[in-house]
Each structure stands twice: as structure tokens, then as C-alpha cells.
C-alpha positions as CSV (number, residue, x, y, z in Angstrom):
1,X,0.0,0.0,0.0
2,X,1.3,3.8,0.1
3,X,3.0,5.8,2.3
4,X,1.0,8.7,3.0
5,X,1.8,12.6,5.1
6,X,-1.2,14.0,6.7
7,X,-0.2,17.5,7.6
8,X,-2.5,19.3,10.3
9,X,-2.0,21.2,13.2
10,X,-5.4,19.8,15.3
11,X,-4.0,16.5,16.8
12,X,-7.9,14.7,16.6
13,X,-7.9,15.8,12.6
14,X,-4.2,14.0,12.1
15,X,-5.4,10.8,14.4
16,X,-9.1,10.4,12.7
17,X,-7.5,10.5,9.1
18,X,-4.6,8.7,9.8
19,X,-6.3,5.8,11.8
20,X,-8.8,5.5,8.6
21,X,-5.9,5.1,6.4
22,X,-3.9,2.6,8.3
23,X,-7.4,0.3,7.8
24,X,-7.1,0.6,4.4
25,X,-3.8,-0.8,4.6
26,X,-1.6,2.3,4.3
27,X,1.5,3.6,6.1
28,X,0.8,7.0,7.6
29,X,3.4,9.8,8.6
30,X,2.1,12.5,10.6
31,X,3.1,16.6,11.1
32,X,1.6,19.3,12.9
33,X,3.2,22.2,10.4
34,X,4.5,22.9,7.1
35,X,7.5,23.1,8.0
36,X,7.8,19.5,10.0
37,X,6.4,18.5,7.4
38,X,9.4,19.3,4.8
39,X,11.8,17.7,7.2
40,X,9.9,14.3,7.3
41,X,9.8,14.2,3.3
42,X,13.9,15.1,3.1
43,X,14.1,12.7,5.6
44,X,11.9,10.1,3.7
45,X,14.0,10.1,0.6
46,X,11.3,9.9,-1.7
47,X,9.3,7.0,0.0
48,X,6.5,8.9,0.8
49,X,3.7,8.4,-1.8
50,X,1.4,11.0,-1.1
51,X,0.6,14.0,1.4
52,X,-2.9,15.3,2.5
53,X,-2.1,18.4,4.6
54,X,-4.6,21.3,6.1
55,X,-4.3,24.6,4.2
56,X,-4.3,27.1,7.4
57,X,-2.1,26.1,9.7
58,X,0.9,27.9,11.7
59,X,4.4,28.7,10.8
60,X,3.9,27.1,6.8
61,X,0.3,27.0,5.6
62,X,-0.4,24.2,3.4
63,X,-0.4,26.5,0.2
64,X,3.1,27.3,1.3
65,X,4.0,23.8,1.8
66,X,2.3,22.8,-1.7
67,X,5.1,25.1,-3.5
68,X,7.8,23.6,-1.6
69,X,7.2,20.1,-2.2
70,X,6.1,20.8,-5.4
71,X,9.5,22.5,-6.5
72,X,11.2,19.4,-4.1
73,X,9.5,16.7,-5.3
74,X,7.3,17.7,-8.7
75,X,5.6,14.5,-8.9
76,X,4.7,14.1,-5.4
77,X,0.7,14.1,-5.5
78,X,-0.2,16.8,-2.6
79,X,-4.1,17.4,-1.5
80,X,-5.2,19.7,0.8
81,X,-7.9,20.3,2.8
82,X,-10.2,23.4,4.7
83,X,-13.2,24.2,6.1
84,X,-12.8,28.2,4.9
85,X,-14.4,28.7,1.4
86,X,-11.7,31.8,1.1
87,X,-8.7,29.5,1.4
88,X,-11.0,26.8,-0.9
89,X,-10.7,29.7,-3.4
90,X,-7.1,30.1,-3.0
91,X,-5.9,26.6,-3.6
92,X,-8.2,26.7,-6.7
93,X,-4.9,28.8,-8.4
94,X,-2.3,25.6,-7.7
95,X,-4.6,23.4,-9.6
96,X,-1.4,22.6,-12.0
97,X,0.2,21.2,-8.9
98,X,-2.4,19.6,-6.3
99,X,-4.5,17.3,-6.9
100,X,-7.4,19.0,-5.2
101,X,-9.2,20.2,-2.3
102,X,-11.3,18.1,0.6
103,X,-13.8,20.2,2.7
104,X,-14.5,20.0,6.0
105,X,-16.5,18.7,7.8
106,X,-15.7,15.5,5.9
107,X,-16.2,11.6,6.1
108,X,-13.6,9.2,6.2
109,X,-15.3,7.9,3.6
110,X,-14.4,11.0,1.8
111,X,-10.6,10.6,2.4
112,X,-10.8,7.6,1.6
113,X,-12.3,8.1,-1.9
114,X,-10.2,10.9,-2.5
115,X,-6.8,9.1,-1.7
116,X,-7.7,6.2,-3.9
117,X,-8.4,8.6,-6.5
118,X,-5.0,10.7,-6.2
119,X,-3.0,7.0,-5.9
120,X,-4.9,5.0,-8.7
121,X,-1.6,2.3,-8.2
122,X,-2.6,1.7,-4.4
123,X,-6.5,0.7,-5.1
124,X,-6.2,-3.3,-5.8
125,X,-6.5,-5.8,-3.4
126,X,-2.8,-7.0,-4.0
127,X,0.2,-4.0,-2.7
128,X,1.7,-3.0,-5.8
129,X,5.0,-4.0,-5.4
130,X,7.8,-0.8,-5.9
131,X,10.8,-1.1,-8.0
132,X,14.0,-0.1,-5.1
């Protein structure tokens, strides 16, 4: 399965979405900031397969941290998520390097469906096996 960043700065939002993806059968990374969050991809030397991070947050917002990662690690599939239709508007202008935007409130169902649409590879019943 992947190896998924979930990028939030409320503690419950990060455990909720994480715990839901573990079920699926996913490796989750957790950070409470942008910046965190750049150290644990460096750190991860391009292992991580996908990052879901909250758009307002302290020190890096998660428009911010889109940027970086996306002049880091272009391919990288990055969605973020809000519950502010202002910032919804914002992230509308990275469309060319996010994969999209989850409102809150949302289901787990809804991260869910929206991570096995970002990682089409990760969706079988059978891991997809990397090449090292």
C-alpha cells in the first residue's frame, strides 16, 4: 500500500484521518506544520507516496508547503484540505500542482475516496510491489 503525510495542526484531525488510512492498509506519517512537514519528506527520501495536509495552519500554511514540495518533489501528489471557502478559493490557483481540495467537515469515507483517487496504483486488493 502507500506511504501517506497527513499534515494538520489539530492532533484529533491528524489521528481520525490517519487511523482511517492505516485500515485501508496504508503507512501514515504524521506533522503538525509545514515546515515538520518538509523535514519528514527530506528525511523520507522519496518513500512517501502522497501528502494530504490542512491549508491554514501555523508557521507554513499548506499552500506554502504545496510550493515547496512541489519544487522538491514535482511528482509528489499533494491534496489539501479546509473548512474556509476563502482559502477553498485560493488553492483553486495551484490546480497545475495539487491534486485537489477536501472540505470540511468530511467523512472518512471521503478521504478515503479521495486518496484512492490521487493513488490510482494503491487501489487493488494485491500491494503494488515498488521497483528499489
Amino acid at each position: 500500500m502507500a506511504k501517506i503525510l497527513i499534515v494538520d495542526d489539530e492532533a484529533g484531525i491528524r489521528l481520525l484521518v490517519a487511523r482511517a488510512l492505516r485500515l485501508e492498509g496504508h503507512e501514515v506519517l504524521t506533522a503538525d506544520d509545514g515546515e515538520t512537514a518538509l523535514e519528514v519528506l527530506v528525511a523520507a527520501a522519496g518513500t512517501i507516496d502522497a501528502v494530504l495536509s490542512d491549508i491554514r495552519m501555523p508557521v507554513m500554511s499548506g499552500i506554502e508547503l504545496a510550493h515547496a514540495i512541489h519544487a522538491g518533489f514535482p511528482e509528489l501528489p499533494v491534496l489539501l484540505m479546509t473548512g474556509y471557502a476563502e482559502q477553498r478559493e485560493a488553492a483553486d490557483d495551484l490546480t497545475r500542482i495539487i491534486r485537489g481540495v477536501v472540505d470540511k467537515p468530511f467523512t472518512l469515507a471521503d478521504i478515503r475516496r479521495h486518496m484512492r483517487e490521487i493513488l490510482p496504483d494503491y487501489t487493488s486488493e494485491e500491494p503494488v510491489r515498488r521497483m528499489a
